[in-house]
C-alpha positions as CSV (number, residue, x, y, z in Angstrom):
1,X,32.3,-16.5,0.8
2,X,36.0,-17.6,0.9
3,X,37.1,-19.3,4.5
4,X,40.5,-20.6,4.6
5,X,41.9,-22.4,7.3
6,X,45.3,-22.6,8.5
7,X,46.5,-25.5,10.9
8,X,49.6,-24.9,12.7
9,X,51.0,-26.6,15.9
10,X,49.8,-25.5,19.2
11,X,51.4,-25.4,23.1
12,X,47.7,-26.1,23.9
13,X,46.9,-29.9,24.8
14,X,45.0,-31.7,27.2
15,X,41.6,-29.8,26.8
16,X,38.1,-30.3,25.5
17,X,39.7,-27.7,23.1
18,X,41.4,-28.4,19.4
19,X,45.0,-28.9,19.9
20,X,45.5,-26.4,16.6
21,X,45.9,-23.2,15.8
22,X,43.4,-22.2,13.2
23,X,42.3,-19.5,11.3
24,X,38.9,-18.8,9.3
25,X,38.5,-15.9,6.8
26,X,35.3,-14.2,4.9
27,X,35.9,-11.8,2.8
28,X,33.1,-11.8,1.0
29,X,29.1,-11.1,2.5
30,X,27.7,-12.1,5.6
31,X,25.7,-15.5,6.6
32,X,22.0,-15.2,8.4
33,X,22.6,-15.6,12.0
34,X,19.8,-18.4,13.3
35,X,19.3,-18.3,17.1
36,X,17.1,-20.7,18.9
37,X,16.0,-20.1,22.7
38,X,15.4,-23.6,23.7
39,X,15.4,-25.9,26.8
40,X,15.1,-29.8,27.1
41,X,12.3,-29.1,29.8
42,X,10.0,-27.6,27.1
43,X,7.7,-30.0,25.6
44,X,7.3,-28.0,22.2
45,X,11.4,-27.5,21.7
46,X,12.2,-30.9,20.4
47,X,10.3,-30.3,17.0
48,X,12.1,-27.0,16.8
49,X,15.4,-28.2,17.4
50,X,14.8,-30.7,14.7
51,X,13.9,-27.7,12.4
52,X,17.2,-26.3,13.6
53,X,18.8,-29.4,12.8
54,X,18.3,-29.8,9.3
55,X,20.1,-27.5,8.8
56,X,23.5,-29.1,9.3
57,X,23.0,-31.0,5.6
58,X,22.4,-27.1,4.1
59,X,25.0,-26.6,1.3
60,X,24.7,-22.5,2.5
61,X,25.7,-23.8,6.1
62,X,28.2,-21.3,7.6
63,X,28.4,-19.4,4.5
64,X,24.9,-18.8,4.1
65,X,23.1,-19.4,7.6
66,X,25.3,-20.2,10.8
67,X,22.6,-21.9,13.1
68,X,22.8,-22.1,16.8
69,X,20.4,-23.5,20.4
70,X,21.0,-21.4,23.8
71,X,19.7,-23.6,26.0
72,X,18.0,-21.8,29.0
73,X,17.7,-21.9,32.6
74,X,14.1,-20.8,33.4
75,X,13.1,-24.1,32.8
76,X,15.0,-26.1,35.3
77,X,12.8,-26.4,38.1
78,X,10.2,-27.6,36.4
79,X,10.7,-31.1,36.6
80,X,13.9,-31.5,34.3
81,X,17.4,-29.4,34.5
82,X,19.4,-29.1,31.4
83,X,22.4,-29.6,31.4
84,X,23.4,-27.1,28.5
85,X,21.1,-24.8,30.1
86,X,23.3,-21.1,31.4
87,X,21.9,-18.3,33.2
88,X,23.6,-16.0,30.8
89,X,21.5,-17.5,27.9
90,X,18.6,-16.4,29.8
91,X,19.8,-13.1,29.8
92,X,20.8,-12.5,26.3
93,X,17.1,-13.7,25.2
94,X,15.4,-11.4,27.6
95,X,18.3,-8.4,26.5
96,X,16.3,-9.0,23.2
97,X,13.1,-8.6,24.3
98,X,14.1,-5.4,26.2
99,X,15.5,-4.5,23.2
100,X,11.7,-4.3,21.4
101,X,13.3,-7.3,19.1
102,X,10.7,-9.6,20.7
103,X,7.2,-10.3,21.6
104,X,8.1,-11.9,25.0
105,X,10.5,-14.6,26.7
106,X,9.2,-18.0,26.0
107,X,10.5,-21.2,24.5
108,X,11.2,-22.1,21.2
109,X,12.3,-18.8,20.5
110,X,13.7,-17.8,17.3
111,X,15.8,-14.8,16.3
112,X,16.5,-14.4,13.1
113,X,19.5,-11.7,12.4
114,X,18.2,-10.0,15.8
115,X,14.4,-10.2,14.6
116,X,12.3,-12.2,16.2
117,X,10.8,-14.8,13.6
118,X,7.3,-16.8,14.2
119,X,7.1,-18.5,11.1
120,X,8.0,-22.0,12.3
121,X,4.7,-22.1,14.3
122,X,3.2,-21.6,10.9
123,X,5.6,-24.3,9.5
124,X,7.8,-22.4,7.1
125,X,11.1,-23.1,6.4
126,X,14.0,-21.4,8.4
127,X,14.8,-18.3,5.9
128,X,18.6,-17.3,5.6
129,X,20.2,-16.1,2.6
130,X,23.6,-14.0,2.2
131,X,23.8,-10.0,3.6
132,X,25.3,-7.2,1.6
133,X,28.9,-7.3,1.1
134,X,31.2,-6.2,3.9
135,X,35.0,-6.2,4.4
136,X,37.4,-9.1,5.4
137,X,36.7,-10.6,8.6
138,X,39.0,-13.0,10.2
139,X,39.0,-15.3,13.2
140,X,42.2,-16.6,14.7
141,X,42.1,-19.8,17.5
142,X,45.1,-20.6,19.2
143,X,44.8,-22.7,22.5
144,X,42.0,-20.8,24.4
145,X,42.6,-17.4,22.8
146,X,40.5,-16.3,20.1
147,X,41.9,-13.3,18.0
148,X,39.1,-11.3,16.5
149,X,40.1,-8.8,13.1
150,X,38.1,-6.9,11.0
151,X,39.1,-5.0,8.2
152,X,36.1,-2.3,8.3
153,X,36.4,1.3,10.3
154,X,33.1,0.6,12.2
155,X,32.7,0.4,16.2
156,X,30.8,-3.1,16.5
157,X,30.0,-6.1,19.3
158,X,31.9,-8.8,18.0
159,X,30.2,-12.2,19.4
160,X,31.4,-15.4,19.3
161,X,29.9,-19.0,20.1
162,X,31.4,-22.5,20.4
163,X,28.9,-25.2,19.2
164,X,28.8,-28.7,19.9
165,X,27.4,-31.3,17.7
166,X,25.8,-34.6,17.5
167,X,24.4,-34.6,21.1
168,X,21.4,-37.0,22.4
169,X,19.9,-37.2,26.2
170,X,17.4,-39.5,27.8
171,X,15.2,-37.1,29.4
172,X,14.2,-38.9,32.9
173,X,11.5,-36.0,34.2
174,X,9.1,-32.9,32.9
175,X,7.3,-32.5,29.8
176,X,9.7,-34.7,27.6
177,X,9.7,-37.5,30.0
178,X,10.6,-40.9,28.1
179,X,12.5,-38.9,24.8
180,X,15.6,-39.3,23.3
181,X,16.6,-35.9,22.2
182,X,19.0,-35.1,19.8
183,X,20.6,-31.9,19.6
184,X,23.0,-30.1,17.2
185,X,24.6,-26.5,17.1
186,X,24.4,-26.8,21.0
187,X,26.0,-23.4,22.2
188,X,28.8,-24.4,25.1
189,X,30.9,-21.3,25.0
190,X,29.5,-17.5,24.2
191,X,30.9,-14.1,24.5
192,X,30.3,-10.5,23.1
193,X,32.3,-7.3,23.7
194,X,32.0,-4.2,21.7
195,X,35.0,-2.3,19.7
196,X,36.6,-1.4,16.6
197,X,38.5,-3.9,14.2
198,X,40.2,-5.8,17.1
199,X,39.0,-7.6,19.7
200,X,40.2,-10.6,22.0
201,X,38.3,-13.4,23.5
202,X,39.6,-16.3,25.9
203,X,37.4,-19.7,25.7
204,X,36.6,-21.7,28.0
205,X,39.0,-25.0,28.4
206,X,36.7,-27.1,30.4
207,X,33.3,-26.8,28.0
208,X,30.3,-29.3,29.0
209,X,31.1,-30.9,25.7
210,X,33.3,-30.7,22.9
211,X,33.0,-27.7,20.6
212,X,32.8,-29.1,17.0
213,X,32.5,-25.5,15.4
214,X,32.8,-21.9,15.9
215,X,31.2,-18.9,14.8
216,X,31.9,-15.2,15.1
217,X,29.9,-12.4,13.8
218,X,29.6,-8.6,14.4
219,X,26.4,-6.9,14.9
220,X,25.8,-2.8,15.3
221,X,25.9,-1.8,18.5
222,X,22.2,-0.9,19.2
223,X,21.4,-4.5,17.1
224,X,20.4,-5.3,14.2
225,X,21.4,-7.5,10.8
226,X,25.2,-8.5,11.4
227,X,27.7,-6.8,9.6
228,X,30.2,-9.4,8.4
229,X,29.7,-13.1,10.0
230,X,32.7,-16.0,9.8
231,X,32.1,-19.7,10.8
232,X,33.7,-23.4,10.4
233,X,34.1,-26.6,11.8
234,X,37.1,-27.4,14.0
235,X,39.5,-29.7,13.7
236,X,40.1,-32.1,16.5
């Protein structure tokens, strides 16, 4: 995988936002997609966000597996809200469900490329390795706006996520009452819409935390393995 990234100067200041333009590129094959269905309120999460974790020293990491926690709601009133937590989070995990990709809704939940995966409760490693090849994908932020280009004919859902990194909270209340939890890959900004090799995305300025990183990647329509995936860290 190639990802070049241009910096450029930007009109955009003052936001939990980078104050550069920048671009990332993959024209070679697509990275596993990692999703973790998590919540600070679930006492059997913090071991499989530390799974998650680990992964941030991978060499493969967003070329080879682009990791990522949606924290979830249904946990909140059950003793502890987090504060990552969003409703729409929720959602996309039940969506998945509907979808037949999973067994049920329930915390840690792991998706891997769409698929439900249930081999961390067996303690296996997180498996990711590199798709077929697809054409040039390219992601383009500039202030709020992220640009969205794709060099293949297909109709797709382009996604996108903002991640935050190197996170800790004191849990006060609920299952994990008295830890220290530490969190990477925290998504605070997600979006999907479906179209054909452009698409156009505006973040959100005022994120619960810094985004560190981005990812984009574009799955088929009905689901499945994605198609061409793009990921990197952001400069301040």
């Amino acid at each position: 995988m190639r990802i070049a990234l241009l910096l450029l100067l930007s009109v955009s200041m003052g936001t939990t936002l980078p104050a550069l333009a920048q671009s990332f590129e993959n024209s070679s094959s697509p990275a596993t997609v990692v999703e973790l269905f998590t919540s600070e309120g679930c006492s059997s999460c913090p071991s499989a966000e530390a799974a998650l974790n680990q992964l941030k020293e991978s060499d493969g990491l967003w070329t080879q597996v682009i990791p990522m926690a949606f924290h979830v709601d249904y946990w909140n009133d059950i003793g502890w809200p987090d504060r990552f937590s969003k409703p729409d989070f929720s959602q996309r995990q039940r969506q998945k469900v509907s979808q037949s990709s999973a067994s049920g809704v329930y915390t840690p939940g792991w998706f891997i490329n769409d698929q439900e995966w249930r081999g961390f409760f067996a303690r296996q490693s997180v498996p990711y390795a590199n798709g077929p090849a697809a054409s040039v994908l390219k992601a383009s932020v500039n202030g709020n706006t992220l640009r969205v280009d794709y060099a293949g004919n297909e109709r797709l859902n382009a996604n996108f996520a903002l991640l935050a990194m190197g996170l800790t909270t004191e849990v006060k209340r609920g299952e994990n009452r008295g830890k220290t939890l530490e969190h990477e890959f925290v998504v605070v900004d997600f979006d999907a819409k479906a179209g054909q090799r452009h698409w156009q995305f505006v973040l959100d300025e005022d994120t619960i935390e810094t985004p560190s990183a981005i990812a984009v990647w574009l799955t088929p329509q009905g689901g499945g393995d994605p198609i061409q995936t793009v990921a990197g860290w952001l400069e301040p």
